[in-house]
Backbone bond lengths (Angstrom), bond angles and torsions (degrees), N, CA, C in turn:
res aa  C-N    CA-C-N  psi(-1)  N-CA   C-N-CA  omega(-1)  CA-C   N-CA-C  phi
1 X - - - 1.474 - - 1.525 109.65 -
2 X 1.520 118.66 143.74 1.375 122.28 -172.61 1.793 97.61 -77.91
3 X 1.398 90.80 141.82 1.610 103.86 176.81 1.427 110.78 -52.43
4 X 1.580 115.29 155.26 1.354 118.34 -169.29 1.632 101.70 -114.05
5 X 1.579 126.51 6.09 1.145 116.67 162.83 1.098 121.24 -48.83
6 X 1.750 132.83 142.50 1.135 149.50 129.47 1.481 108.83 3.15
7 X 1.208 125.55 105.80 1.915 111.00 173.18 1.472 94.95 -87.92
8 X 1.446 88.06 173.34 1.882 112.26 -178.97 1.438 98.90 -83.41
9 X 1.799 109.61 137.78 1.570 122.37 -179.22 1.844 95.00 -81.26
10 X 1.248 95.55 152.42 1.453 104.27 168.48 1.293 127.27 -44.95
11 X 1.412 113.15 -43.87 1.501 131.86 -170.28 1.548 105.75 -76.79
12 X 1.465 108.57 -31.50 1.671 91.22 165.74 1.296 119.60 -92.24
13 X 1.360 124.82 5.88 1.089 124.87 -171.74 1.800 114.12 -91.35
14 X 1.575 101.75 -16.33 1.710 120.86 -169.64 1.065 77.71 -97.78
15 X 2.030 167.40 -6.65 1.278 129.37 161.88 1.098 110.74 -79.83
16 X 1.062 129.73 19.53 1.462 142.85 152.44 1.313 142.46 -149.49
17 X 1.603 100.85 78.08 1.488 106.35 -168.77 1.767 130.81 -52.78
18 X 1.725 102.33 -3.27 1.879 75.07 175.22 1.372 88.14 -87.57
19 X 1.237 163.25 9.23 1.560 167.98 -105.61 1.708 97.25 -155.45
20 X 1.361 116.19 -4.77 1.097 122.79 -171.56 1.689 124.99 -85.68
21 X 1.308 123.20 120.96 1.494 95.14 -142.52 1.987 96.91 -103.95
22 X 1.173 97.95 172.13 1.704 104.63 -151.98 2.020 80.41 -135.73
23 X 1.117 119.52 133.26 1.546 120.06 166.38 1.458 92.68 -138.06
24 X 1.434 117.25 143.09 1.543 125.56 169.17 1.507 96.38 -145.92
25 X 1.610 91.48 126.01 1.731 106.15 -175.46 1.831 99.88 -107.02
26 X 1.385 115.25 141.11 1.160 104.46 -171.34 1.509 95.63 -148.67
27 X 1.625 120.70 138.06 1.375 108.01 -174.28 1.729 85.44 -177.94
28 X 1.630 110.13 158.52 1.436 119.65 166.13 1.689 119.98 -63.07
29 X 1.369 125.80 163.33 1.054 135.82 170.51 1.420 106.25 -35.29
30 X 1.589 147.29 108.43 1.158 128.09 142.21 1.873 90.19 122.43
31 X 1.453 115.97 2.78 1.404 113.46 164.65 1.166 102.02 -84.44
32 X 1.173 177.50 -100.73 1.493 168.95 127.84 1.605 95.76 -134.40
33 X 0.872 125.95 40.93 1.754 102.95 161.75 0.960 112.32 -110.73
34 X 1.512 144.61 95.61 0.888 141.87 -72.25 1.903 105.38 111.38
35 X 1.529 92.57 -115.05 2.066 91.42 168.50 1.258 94.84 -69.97
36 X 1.206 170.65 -31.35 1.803 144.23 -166.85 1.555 88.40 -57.94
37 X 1.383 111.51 -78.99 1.341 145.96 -145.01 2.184 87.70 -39.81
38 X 1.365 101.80 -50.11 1.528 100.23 174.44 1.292 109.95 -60.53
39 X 1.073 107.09 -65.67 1.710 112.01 176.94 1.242 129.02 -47.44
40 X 1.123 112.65 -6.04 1.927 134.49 -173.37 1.636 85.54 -93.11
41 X 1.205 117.84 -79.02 1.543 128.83 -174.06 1.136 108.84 -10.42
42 X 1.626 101.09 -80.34 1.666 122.89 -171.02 1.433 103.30 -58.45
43 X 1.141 139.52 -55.02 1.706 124.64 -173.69 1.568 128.59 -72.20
44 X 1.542 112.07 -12.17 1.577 125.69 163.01 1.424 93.89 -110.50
45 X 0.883 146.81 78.18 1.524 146.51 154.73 1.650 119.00 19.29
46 X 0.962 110.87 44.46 2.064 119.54 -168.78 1.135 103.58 -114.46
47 X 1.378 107.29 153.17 1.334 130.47 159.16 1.830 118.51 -54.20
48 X 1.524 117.51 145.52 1.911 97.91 172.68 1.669 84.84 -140.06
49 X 0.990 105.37 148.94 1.531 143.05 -174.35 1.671 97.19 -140.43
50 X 1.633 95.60 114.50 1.485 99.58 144.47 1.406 126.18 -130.36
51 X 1.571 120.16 145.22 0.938 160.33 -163.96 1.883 111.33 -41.42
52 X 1.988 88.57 -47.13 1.726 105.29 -158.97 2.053 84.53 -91.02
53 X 1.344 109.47 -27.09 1.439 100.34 -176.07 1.450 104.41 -66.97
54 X 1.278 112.60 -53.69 1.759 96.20 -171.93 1.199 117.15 -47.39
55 X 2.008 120.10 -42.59 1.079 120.86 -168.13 1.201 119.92 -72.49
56 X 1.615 112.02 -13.13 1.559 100.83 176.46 1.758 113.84 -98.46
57 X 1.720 100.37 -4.45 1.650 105.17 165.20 1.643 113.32 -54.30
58 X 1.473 96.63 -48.77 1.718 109.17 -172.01 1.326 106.09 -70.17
59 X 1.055 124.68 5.89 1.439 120.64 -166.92 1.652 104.02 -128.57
60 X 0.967 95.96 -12.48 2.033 111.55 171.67 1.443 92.32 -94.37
61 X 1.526 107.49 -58.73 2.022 76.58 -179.02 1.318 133.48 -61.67
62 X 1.216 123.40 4.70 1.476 137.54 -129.10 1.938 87.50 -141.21
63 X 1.417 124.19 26.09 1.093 136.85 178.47 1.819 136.87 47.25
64 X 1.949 90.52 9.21 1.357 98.79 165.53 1.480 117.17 -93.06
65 X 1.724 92.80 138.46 1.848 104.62 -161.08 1.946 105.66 -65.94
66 X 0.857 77.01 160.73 1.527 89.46 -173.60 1.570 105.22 -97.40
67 X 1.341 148.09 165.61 1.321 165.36 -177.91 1.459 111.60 -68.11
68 X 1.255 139.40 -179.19 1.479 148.07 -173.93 2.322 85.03 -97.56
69 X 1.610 89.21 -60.35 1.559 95.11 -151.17 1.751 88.56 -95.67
70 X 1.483 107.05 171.33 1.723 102.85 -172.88 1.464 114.79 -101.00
71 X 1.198 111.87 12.76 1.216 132.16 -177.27 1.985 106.72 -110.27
72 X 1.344 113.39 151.68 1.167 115.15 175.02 1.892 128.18 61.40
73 X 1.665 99.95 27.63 1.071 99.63 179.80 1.444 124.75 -80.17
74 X 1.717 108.57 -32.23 1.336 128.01 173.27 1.667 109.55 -45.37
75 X 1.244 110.76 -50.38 1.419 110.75 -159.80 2.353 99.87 -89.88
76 X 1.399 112.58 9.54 1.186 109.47 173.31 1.602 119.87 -86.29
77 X 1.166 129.34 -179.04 1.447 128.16 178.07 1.323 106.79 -45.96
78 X 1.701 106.93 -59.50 1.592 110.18 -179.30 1.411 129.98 -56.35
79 X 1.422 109.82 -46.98 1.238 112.11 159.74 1.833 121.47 -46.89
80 X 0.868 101.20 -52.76 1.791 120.01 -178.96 1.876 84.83 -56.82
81 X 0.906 121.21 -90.28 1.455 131.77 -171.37 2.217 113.09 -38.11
82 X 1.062 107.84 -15.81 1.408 128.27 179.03 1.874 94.97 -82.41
83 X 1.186 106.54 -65.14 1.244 121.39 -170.08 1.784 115.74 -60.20
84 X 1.483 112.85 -43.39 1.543 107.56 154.35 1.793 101.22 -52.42
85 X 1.197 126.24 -49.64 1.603 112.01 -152.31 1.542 94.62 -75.45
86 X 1.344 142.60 -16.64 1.684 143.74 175.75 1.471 90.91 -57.49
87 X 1.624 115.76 -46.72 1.882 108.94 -142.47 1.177 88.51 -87.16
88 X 1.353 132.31 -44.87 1.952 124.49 161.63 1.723 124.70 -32.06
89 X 1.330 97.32 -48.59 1.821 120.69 -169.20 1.687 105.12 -125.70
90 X 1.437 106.05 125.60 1.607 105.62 -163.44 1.982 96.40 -110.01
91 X 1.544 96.77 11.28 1.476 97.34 -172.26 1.618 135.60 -92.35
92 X 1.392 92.07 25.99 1.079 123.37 -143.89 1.669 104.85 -123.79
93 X 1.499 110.57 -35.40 1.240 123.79 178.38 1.551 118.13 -99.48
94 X 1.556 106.29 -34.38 1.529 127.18 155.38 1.171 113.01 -36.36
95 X 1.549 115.22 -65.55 1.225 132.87 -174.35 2.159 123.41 -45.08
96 X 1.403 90.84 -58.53 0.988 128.46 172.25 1.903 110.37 -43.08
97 X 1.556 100.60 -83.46 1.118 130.99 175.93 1.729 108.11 -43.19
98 X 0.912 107.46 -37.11 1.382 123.33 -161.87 1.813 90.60 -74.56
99 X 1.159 98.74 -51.16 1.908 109.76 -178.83 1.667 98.80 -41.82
100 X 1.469 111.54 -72.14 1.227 133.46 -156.12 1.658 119.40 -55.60
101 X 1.345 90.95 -25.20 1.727 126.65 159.78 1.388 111.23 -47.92
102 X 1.713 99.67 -76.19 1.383 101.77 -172.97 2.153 104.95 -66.56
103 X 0.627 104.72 -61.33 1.642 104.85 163.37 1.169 119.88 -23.77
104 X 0.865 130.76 -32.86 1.587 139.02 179.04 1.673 105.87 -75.43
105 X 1.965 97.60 -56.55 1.068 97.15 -178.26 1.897 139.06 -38.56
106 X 1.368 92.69 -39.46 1.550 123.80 164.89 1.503 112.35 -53.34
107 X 1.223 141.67 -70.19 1.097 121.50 168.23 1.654 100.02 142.97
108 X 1.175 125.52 -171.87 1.477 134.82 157.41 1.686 109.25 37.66
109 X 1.603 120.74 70.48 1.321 132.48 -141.74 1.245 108.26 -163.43
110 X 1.596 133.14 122.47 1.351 123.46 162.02 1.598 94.63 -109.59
111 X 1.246 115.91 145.67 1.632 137.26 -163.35 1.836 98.16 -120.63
112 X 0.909 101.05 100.14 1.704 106.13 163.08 1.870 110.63 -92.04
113 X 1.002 95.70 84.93 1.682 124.24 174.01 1.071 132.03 -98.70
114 X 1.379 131.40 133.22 1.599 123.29 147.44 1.510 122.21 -64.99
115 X 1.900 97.60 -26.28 1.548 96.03 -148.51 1.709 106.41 -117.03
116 X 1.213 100.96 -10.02 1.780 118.39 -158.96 1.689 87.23 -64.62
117 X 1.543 112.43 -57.21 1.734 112.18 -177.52 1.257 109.86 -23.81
118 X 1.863 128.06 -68.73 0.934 139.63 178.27 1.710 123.08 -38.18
119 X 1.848 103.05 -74.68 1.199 112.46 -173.07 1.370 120.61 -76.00
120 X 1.379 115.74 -8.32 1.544 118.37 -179.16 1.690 119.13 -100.97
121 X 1.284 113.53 112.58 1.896 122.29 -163.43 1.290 93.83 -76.77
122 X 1.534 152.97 14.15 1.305 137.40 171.62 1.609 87.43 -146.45
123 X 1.737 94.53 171.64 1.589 126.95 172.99 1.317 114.58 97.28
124 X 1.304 129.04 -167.79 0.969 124.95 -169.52 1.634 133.69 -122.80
125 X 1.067 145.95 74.19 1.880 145.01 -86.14 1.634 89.56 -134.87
126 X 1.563 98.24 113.97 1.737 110.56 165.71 1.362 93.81 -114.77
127 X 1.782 88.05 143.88 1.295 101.67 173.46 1.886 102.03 -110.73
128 X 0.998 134.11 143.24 1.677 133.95 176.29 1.980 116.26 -106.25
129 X 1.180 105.67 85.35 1.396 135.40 -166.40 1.784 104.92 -48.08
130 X 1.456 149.25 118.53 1.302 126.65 159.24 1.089 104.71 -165.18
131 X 1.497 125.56 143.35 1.645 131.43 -160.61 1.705 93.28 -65.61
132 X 1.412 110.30 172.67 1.528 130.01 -166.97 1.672 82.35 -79.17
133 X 1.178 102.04 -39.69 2.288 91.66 -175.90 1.337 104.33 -68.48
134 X 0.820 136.23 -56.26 1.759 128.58 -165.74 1.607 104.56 -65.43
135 X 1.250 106.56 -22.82 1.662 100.32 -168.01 1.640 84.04 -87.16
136 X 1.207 151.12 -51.38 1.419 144.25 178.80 1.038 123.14 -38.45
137 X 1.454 103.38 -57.92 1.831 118.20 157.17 1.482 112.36 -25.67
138 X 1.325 96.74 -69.27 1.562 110.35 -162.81 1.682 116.06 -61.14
139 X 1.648 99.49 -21.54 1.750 98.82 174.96 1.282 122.87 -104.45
140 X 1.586 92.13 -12.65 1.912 98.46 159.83 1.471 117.60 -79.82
141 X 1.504 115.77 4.28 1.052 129.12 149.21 1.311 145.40 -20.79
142 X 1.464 84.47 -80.59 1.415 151.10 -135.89 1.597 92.82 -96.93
143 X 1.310 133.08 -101.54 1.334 153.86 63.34 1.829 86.18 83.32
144 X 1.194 108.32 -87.39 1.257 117.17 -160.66 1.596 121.53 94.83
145 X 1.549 115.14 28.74 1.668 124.29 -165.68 0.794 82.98 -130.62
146 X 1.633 106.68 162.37 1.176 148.23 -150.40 1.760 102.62 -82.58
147 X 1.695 119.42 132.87 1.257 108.57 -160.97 1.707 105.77 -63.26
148 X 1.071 101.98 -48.17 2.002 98.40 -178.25 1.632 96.03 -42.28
149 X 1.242 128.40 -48.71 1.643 103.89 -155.17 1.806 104.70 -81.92
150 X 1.170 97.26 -17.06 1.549 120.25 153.88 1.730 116.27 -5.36
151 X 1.883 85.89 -85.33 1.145 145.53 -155.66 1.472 91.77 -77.81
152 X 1.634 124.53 -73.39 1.255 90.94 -174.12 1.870 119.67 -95.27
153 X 1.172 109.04 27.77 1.465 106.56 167.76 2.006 98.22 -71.95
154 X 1.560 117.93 -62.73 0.672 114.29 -179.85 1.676 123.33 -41.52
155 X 1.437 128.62 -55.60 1.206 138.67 -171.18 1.566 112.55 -46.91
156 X 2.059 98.69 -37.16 1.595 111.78 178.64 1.965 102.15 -65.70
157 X 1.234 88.03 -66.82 1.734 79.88 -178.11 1.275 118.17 -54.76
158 X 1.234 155.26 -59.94 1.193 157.68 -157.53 1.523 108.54 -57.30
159 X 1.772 110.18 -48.30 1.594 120.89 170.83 1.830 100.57 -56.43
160 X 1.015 124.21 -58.66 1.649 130.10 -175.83 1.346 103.13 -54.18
161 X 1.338 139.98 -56.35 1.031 134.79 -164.26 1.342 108.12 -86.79
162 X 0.988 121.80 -13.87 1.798 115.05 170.60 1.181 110.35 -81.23
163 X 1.447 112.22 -37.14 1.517 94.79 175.51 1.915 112.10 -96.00
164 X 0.943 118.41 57.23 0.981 131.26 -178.46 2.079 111.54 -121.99
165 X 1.410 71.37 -66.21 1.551 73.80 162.07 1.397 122.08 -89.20
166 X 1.144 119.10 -7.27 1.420 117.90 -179.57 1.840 88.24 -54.78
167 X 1.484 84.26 -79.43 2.330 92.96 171.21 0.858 128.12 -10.27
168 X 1.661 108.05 -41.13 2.046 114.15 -155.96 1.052 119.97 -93.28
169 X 1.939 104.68 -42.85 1.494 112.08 179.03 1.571 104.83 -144.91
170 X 1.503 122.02 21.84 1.831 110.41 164.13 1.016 120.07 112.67
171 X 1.649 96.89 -34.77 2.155 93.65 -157.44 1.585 96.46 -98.48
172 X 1.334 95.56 179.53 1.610 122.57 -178.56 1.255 113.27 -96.80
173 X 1.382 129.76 94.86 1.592 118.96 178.91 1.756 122.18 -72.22
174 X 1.069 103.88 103.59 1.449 109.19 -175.18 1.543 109.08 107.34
175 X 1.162 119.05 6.85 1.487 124.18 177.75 1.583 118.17 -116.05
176 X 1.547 98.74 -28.76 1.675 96.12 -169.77 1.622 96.04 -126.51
177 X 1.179 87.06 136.86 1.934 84.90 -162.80 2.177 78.68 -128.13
178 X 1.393 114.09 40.18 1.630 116.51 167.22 2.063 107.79 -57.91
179 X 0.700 91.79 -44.23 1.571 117.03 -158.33 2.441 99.06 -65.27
180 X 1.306 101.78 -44.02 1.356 81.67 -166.89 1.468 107.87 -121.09
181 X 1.446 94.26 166.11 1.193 118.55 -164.79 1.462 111.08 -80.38
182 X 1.301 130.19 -30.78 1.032 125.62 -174.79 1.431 115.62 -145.61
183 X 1.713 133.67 119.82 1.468 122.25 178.81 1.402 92.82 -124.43
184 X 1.439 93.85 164.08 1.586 110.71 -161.04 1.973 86.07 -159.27
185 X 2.263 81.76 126.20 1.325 93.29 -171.66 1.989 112.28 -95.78
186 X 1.176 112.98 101.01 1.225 129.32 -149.93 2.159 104.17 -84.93
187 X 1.041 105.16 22.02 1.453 113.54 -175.87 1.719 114.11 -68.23
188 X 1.393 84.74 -42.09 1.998 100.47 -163.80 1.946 93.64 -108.41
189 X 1.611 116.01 14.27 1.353 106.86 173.37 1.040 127.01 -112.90
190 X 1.595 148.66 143.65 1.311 129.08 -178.03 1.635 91.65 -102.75
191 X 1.738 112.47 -179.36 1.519 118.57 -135.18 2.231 78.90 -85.38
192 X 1.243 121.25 -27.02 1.399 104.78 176.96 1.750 113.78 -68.28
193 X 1.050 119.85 -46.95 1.346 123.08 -171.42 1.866 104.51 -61.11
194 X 1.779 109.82 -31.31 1.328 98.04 176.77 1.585 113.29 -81.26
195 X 0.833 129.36 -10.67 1.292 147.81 -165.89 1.992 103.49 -82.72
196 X 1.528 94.76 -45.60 1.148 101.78 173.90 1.725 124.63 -64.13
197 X 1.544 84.62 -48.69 2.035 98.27 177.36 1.496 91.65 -57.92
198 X 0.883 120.46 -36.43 1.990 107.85 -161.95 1.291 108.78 -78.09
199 X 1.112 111.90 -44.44 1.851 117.73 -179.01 2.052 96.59 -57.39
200 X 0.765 102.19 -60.64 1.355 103.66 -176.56 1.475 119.81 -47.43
201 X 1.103 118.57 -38.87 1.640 121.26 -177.27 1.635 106.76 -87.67
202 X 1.207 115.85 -46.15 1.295 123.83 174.28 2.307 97.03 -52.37
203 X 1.251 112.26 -56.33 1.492 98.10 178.25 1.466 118.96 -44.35
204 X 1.637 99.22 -47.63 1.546 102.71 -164.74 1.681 89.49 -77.50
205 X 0.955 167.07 2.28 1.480 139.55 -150.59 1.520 97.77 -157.08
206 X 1.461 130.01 -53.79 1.605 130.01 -168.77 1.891 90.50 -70.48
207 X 1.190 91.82 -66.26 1.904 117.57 -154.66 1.308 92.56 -57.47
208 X 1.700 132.79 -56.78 0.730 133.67 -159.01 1.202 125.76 -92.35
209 X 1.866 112.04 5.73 1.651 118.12 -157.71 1.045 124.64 7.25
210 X 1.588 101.81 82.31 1.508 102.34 -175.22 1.668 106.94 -149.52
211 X 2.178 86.80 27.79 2.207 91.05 164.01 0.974 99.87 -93.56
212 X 1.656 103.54 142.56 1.455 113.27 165.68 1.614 113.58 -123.00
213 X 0.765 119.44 -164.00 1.351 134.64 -153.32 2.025 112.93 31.06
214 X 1.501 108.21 -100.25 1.242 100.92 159.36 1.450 120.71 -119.96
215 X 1.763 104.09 8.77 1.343 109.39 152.23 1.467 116.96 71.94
216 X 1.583 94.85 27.11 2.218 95.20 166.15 1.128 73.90 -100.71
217 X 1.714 81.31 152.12 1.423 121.50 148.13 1.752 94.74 -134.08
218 X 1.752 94.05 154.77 1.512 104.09 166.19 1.218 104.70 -136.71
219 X 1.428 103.75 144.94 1.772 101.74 -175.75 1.874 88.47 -127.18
């Protein structure tokens, strides 16, 4: 169960900016970070920026239609069809990324990212662990489609976007877990119980500065 201490308000946390706390949630389509990453915000008093929202802002102005519901746009034609036009045009993620950068810089922030883990030298970086089936499951859910189209919407994006960034900036998305401090295997969890493991480690270790060495843990 997540600790029931009192957390630190934002405003005392900016009279001392290295004290300033940085969270970056990072996980595949259908690991839930995503809702943590909100739910992180609201219970430490932070700002959340995500990564897939800007990119699908730039991509709404940019005359691709948007969905009925606000959920599940990534994994639709348009979304799918957005994501070929990223691996053509890299200016798009630059752009983006580049925001999330300066955002970071500021302080008191949870970052729902693919890429922030990588490009950002401070904060504190979960990765949310779950086979390509459970995450399908979870967006045929979601979604309300059929699990195969599920299954390979996801397989299309995940292949596109790895090699996307593989191109842009090096790393392996979903392969190199160098970057964080803490992963948590989210297969056998529903989105409260992960919510719970996270509040808890973040007390003992962010809140409480009390990682040491380089401070993974994997559960």
């Amino acid at each position: 169960m997540p600790s029931t201490r009192p957390t630190e308000s934002r405003k005392t946390r900016r009279e001392n900016k290295a004290d300033a706390l940085i969270i970056s949630v990072c996980g595949l389509a259908g690991s839930g970070k995503s809702t943590v990453a909100r739910k992180l915000a609201k219970k430490y008093h932070l700002k959340h920026f995500s990564g897939g929202d800007a990119l699908k802002a730039l991509a709404l102005k940019e005359s691709f239609k948007p969905t009925r519901a606000d959920y599940g746009w990534w994994e639709s034609k348009e979304g799918l069809r957005f994501l070929k036009t990223r691996g053509l045009n890299h200016r798009y993620d630059k752009r983006v990324d580049q925001e999330l950068l300066e955002i970071a810089e500021r302080g008191d922030v949870v970052l729902d990212s693919w890429t922030m883990p990588w490009l950002l030298k401070k904060g504190f970086k979960i990765w949310l662990e779950a086979s390509v089936e459970k995450r399908a499951e979870r967006i045929a859910q979601r979604d309300k489609i059929p699990l195969p189209a599920a299954l390979q919407a996801v397989k299309e994006k995940e292949s596109q976007t790895k090699t996307i960034y593989k191109r842009l900036y090096g790393f392996r998305l979903g392969e190199d877990f160098a970057p964080f401090h803490f992963i948590l295997d989210t297969n056998n969890l529903n989105a409260i119980e992960v919510f719970q493991v996270l509040c808890e480690v973040i007390d003992k270790t962010v809140i409480a500065h009390a990682t040491s060495g380089n401070g993974r843990i994997i559960e």
